[in-house]
N, C-alpha and C positions, 0 to 999 in steps of 0.2 A: 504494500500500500504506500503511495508517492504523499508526499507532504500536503500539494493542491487537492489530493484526491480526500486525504482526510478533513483538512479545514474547508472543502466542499462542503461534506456530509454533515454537518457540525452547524445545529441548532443554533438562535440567538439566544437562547436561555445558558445554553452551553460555551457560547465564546466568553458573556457575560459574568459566569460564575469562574469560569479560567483566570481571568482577568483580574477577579476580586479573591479569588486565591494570592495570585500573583504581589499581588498590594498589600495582601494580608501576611505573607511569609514578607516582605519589605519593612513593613512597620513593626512585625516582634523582631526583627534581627537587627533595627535603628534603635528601640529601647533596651537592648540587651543592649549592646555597645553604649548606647548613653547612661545608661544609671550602673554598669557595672564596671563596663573597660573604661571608660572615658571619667578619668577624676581630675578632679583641679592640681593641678602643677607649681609647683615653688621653685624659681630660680637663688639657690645662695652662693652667695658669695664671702669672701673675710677679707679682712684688710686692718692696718694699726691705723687708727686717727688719733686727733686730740680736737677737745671741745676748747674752742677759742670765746671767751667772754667779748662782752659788747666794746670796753675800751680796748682791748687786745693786749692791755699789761699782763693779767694773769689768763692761762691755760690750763685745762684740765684734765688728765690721763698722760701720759696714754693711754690706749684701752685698742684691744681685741673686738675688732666689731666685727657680727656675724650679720649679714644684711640677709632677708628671705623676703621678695615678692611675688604674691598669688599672679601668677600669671593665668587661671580660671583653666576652664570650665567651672563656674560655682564656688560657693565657700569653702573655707576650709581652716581649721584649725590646728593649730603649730601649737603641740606638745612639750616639744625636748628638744636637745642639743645633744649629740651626736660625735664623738672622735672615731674614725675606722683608721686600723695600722696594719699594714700588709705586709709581710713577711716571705721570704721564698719559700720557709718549710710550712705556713700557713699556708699559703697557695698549693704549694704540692698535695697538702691535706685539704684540701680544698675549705680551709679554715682559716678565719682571721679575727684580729683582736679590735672588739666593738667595747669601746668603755662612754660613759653617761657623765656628761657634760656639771657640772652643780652650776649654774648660773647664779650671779648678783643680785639676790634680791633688793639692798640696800643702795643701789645706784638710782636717783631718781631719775637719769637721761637714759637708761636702759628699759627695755619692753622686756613687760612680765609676763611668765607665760605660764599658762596655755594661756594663747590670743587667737581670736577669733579672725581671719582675715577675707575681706569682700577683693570680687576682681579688683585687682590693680592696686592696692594696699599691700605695705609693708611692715617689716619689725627690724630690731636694731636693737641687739643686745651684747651689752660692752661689759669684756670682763677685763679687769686684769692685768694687766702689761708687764711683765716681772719675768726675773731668770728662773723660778721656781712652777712658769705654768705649762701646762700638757705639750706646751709644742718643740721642750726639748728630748719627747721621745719620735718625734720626725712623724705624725700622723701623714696619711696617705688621703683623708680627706677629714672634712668639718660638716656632720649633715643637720636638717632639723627635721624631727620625727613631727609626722601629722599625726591627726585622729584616727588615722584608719593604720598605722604603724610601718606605713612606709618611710624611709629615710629621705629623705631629697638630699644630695650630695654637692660640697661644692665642687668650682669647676677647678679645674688643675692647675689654669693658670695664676689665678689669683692664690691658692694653697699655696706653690712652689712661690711664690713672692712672697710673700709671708713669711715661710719659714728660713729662707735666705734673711731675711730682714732680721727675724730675730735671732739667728747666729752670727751675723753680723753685731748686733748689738750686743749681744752676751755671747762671747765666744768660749765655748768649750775649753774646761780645763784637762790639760795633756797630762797622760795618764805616766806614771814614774815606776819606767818595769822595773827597777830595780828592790824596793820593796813591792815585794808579793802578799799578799791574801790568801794566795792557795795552801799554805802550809798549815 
C-alpha cells in the first residue's frame, strides 16, 4: 500500500484525530522539558574586590566575592557555597573532594542566604580575604548550590585569576627538607 493510496482512503474524522494526536504527543513532550529538564540557570563567578567608601579615604576588605546571576528560566533559590578540589587519584576514582563553604553572616555588604533570586537578579557574598582561607588548598572551582541541589560552578577563568592572585599575595612558605616529620 503506497503513501497516496492510504491518505486517499483516510476519512476526515481520521486525518483530524491524527493531527490532534500529533499536537497532543507535542504539548506533553514541551511540559516535560519545561517543568522538569529546563531549570533556571546561575552564572558565578569570584573575584577579590574592596568596598570603597563615599570620600575614598577609607576602604573596606578585601573580600572574596562570589557573584551568582539567575540567568532564568524562572526562580530560583541559592542555598550554599560550594569549594570542588580535583585530584588525579580523585578522578581516577572517579571521586572528588566537595567541602561546604560557612559564609559571613556578620558582613552587612554580603547577601544572606538562602536568597530567593527572580530572572536577572543577583547575590554577592564576600568572605574573607586572609592567608588562612580555603583557597590555599588550590580549589578547582567555587559553586553555589540551588534549591533543587545542583551546584552551578564557577567558570575557570575567573577561578584561575583568583587563585594566582592570592599566591601572589600570600606566597607559600618553602618547605625545609632538612628537618623531617616523618620520623
Amino acid at each position: 500500500m503506497t503513501v497516496s493510496r492510504f491518505f486517499s482512503n483516510l476519512k476526515t474524522s481520521d486525518l483530524i484525530s491524527f493531527l490532534a494526536l500529533i499536537i497532543a504527543s507535542i504539548s506533553i513532550f514541551w511540559n516535560i522539558y519545561r517543568d522538569i529538564l529546563l531549570k533556571a540557570k546561575l552564572k558565578v563567578s569570584v573575584r577579590i574586590d574592596k568596598i570603597l567608601q563615599q570620600d575614598r579615604s577609607r576602604s573596606l576588605g578585601p573580600f572574596l566575592s562570589i557573584y551568582a546571576t539567575n540567568h532564568g528560566p524562572g526562580e530560583i533559590i541559592c542555598v550554599s557555597i560550594w569549594m570542588l578540589k580535583r585530584t588525579v587519584l580523585g578522578w581516577l576514582r572517579r571521586k572528588n573532594i566537595l567541602d561546604f563553604i560557612k559564609t559571613d553572616t556578620k558582613n552587612q555588604f554580603s547577601s544572606k542566604l538562602p536568597m530567593k533570586l527572580s530572572i536577572g537578579e543577583n547575590i554577592h557574598v564576600l568572605l574573607p580575604y586572609k592567608r588562612d582561607i580555603f583557597l590555599a588548598e588550590r580549589p578547582t572551582a567555587i559553586g553555589v548550590m540551588d534549591s533543587f541541589g545542583r551546584i552551578h560552578w564557577t567558570d575557570k577563568k575567573s577561578m584561575r585569576k583568583v587563585i594566582k592572585q592570592y599566591f601572589k599575595d600570600f606566597p607559600e612558605k618553602k618547605i625545609n627538607k632538612s628537618k623531617s616529620n616523618w620520623l
